[in-house]
FIKOL-743242 format. One record per residue: x, y, z of N, C-alpha, C in turn; residue number from 1. Coordinates in steps of 0.05 Angstrom, whole numbers, plus 32768, in hexadecimal, padded with zeros to 4 digits. Layout:
FIKOL-743242
SITE n_xx n_yy n_zz ca_xx ca_yy ca_zz c_xx c_yy c_zz vextor
SITE    X    Y    Z     X     Y     Z    X    Y    Z    NUM
...
//
This chain:
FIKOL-743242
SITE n_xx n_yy n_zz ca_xx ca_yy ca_zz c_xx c_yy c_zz vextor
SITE 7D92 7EC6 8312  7D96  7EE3  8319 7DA6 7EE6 8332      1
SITE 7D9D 7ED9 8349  7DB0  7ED8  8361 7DCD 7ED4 835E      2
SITE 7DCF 7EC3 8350  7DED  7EAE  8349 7DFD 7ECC 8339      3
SITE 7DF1 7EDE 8333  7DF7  7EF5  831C 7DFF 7F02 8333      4
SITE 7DEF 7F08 8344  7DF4  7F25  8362 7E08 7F1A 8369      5
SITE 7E0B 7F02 836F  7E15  7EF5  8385 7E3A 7EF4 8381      6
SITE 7E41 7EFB 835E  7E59  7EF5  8354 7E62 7F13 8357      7
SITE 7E55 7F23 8343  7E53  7F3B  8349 7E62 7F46 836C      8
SITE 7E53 7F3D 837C  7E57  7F48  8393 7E75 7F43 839A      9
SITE 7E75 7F24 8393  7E8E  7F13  839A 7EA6 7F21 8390     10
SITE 7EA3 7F2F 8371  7EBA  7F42  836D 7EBB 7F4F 8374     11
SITE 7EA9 7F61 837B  7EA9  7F82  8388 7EB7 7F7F 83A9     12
SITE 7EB2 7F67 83B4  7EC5  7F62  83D3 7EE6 7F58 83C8     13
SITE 7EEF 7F45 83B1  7EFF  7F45  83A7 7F12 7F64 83A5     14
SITE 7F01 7F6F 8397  7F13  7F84  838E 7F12 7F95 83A6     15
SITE 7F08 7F9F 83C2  7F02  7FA3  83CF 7F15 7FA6 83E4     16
SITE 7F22 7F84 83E9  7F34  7F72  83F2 7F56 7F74 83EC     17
SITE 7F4E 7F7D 83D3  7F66  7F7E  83C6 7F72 7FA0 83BB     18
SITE 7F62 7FB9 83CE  7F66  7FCC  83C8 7F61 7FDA 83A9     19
SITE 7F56 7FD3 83A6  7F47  7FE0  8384 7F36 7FEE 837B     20
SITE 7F2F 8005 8374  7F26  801A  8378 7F12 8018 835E     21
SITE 7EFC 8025 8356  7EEA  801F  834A 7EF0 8043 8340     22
SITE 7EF3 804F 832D  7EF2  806C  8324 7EE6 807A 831C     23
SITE 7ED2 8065 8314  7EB9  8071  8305 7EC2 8082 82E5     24
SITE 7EDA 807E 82E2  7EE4  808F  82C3 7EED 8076 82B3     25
SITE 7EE0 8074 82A7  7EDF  8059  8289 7EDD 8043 8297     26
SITE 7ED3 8043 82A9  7EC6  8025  82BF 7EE1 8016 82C3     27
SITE 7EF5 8024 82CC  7F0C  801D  82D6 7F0D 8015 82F6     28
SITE 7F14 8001 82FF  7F1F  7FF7  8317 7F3E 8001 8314     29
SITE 7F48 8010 832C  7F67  8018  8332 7F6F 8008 8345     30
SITE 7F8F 7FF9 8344  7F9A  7FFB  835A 7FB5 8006 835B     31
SITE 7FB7 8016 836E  7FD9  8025  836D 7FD8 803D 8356     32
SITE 7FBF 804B 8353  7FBD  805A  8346 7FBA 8050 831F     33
SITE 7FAE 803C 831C  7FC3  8028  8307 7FAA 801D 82FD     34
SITE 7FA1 8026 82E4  7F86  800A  82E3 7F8E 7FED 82E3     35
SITE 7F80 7FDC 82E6  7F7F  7FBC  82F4 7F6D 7FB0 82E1     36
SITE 7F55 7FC4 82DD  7F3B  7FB0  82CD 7F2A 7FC2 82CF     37
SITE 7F13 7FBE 82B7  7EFB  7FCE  82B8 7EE7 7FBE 82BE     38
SITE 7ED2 7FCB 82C8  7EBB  7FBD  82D7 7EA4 7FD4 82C6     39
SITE 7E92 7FC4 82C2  7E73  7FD8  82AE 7E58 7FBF 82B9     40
SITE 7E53 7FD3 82CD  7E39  7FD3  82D0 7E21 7FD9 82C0     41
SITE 7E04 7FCF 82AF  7DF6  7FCB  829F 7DDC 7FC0 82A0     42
SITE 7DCC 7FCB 82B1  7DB5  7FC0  82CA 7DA2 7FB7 82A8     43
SITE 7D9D 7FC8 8298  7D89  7FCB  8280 7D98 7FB4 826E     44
SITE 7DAC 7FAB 826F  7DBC  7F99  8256 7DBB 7F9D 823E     45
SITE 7DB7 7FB8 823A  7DBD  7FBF  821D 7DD9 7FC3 820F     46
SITE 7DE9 7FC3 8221  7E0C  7FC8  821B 7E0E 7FAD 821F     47
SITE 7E16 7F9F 822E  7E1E  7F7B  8229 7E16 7F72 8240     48
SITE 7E11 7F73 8252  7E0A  7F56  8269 7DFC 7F6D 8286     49
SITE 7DF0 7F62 8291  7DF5  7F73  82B8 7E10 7F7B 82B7     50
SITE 7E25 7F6C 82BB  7E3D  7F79  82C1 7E4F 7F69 82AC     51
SITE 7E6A 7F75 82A6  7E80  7F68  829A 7E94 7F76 82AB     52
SITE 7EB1 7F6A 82A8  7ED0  7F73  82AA 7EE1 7F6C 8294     53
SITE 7EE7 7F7D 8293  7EFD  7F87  8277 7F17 7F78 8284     54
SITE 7F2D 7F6C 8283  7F4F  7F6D  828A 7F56 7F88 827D     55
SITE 7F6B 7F84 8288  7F83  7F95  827E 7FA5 7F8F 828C     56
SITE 7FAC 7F89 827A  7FCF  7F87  827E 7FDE 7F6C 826B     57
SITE 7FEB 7F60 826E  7FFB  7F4E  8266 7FF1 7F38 8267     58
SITE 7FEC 7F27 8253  7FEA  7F08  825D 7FF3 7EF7 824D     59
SITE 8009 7F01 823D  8014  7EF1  8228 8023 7ED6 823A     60
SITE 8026 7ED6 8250  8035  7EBC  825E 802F 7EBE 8277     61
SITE 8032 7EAE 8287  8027  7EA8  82A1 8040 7EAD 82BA     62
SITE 8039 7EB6 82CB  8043  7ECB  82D4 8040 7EB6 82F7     63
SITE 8061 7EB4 8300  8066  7EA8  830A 8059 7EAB 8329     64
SITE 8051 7EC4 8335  8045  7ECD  834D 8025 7EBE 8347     65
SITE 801A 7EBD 8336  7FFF  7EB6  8333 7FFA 7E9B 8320     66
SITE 7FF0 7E8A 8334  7FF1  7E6D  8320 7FCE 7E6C 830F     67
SITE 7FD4 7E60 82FA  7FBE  7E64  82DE 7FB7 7E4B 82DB     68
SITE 7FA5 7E38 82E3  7F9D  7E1D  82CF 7F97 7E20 82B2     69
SITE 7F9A 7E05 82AB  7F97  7E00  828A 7F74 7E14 828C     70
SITE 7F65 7E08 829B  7F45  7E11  8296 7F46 7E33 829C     71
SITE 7F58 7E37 82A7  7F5A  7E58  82A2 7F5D 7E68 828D     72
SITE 7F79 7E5E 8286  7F7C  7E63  8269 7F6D 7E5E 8257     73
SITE 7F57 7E44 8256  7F47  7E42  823D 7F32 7E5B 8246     74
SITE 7F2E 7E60 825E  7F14  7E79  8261 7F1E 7E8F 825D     75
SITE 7F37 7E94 8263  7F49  7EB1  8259 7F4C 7EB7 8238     76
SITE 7F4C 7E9C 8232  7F4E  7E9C  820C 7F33 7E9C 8207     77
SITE 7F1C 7E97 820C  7F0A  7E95  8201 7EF3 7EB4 81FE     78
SITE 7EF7 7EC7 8218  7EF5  7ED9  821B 7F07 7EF5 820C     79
SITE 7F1A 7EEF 8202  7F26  7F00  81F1 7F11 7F1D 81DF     80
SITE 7F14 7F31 81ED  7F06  7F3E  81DB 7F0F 7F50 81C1     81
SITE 7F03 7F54 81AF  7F10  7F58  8195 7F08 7F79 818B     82
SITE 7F15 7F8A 8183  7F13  7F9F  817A 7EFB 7FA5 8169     83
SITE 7EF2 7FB4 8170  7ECB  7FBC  8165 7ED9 7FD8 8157     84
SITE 7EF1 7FE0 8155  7EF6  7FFC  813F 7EEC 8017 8156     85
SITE 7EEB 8014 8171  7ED7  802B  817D 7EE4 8042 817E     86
SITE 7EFA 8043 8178  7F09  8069  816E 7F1F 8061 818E     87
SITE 7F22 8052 819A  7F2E  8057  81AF 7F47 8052 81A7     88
SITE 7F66 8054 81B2  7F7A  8047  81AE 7F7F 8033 81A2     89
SITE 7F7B 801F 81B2  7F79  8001  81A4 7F74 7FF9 818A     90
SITE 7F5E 800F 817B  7F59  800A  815D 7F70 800D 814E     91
SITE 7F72 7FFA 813C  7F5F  7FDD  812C 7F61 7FC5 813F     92
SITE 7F72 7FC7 8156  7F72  7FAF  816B 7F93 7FAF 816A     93
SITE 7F96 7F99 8173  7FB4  7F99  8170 7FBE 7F6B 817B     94
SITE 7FD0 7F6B 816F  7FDB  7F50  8179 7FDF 7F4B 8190     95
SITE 7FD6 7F30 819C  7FD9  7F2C  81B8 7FDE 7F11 81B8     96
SITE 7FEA 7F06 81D3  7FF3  7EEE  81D5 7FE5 7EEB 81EE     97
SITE 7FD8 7ED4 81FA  7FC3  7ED0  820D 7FCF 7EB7 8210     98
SITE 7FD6 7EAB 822A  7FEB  7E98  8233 7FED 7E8C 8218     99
SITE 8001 7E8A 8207  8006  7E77  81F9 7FFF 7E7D 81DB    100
SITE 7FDD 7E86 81D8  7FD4  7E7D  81C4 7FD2 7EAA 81AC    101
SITE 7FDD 7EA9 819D  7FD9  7EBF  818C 7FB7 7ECD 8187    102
SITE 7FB7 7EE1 818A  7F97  7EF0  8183 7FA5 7F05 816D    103
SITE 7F97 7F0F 815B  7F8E  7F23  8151 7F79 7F35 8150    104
SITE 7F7D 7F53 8155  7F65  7F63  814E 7F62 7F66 8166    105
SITE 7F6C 7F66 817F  7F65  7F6A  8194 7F62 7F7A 81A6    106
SITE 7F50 7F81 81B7  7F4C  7FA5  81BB 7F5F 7FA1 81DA    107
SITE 7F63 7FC1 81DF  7F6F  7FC8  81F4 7F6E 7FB9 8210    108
SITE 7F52 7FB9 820F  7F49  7FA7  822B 7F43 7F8D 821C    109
SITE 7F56 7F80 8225  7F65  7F5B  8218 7F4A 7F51 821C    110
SITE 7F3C 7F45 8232  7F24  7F37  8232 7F10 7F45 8240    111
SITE 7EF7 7F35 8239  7EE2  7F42  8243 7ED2 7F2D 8253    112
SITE 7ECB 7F2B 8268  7EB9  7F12  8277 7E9C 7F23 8280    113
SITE 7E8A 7F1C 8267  7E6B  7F23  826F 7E5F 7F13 8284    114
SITE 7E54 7F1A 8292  7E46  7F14  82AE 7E54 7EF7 82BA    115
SITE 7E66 7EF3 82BD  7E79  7EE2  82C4 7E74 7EC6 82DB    116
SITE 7E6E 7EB3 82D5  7E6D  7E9D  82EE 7E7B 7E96 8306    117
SITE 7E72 7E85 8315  7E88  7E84  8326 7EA9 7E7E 831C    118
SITE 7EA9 7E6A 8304  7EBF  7E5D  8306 7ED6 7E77 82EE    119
SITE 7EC1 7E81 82E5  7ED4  7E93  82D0 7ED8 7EA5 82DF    120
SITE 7EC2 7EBB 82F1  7ECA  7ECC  8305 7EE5 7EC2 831A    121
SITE 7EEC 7EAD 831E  7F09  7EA4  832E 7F21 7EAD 831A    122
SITE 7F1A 7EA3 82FA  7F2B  7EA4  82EB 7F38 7EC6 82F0    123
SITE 7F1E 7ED3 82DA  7F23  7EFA  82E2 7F37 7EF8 82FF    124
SITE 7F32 7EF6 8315  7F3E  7EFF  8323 7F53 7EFA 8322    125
SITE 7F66 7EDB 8320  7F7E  7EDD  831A 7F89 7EF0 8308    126
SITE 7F79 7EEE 82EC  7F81  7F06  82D8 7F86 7F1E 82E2    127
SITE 7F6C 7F31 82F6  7F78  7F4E  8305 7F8C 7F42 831A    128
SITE 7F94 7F2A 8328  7FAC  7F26  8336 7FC9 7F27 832A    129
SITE 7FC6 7F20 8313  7FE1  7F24  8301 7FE9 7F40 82FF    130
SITE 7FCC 7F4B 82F1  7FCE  7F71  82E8 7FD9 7F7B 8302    131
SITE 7FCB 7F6D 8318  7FD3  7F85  8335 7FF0 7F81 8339    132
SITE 7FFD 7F64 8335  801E  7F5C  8336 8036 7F6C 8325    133
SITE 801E 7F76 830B  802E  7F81  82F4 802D 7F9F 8303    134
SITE 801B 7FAB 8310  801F  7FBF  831C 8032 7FCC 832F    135
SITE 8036 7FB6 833F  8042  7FB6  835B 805F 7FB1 8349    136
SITE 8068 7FA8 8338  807F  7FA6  832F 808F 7FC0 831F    137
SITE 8073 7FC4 8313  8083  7FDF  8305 8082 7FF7 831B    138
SITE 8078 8001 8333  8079  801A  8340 8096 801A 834B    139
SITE 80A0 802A 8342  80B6  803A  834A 80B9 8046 836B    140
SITE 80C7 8041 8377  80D3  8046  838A 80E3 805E 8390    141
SITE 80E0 8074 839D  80EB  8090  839B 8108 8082 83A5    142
SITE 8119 809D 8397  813B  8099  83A0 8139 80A4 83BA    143
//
């Protein structure tokens, strides 16, 4: 249970650290105005774990600002979450490429990491380090 607070906490100073805003509207984390990742808190565990984080953005290839081990990628592929039909966008899912390897049926928010350990919680964060890079690249610069 500690080892649970203790990771928890570790992201919440993460994201903290790294300017990321928590919105409280569809358990979105912002940065730059921009969601980054969802975070769902779940004290009762009747929805999926104490806590999970959703990704969101690109990860069809590895992305040269942020370095990815092989054991990353097998925890980034393994976590893939898959389209449940819930009326949102993403239904029926859609094709995705996750470093390398093809998914089908895949929902909007690419993976999902339920109550996350130390070593997969490192992973996630590279993953919102990429999303925040994909951010900082697309904002536009006034003329």
């Amino acid at each position: 249970m500690w080892r649970r607070i203790k990771n928890a906490l570790d992201f919440a100073e993460y994201l903290k650290a790294n300017e990321m805003i928590y919105t409280g509207i569809h358990c979105e984390i912002h940065y730059k105005d921009k969601c980054a990742c969802y975070i769902y808190f779940d004290a009762s565990c009747k929805f999926h774990s104490p806590w999970s984080i959703w990704t969101e953005g690109d990860y069809d290839s590895e992305h040269d600002d942020v370095s990815i081990s092989e054991c990353m990628k097998e925890i980034a592929q393994a976590n893939v979450w898959h389209c449940l039909r819930c009326g949102n966008p993403c239904s029926p899912g859609k094709r995705a490429v996750i470093f390398g390897k093809e998914f089908e049926n895949v929902c909007n928010a690419i993976m999902m990491f339920r109550n996350p350990d130390g070593e997969t919680l490192e992973c996630v964060k590279k993953l919102v380090d990429m999303r925040k890079n994909d951010i900082l690249k697309n904002i536009k610069c006034p003329e």
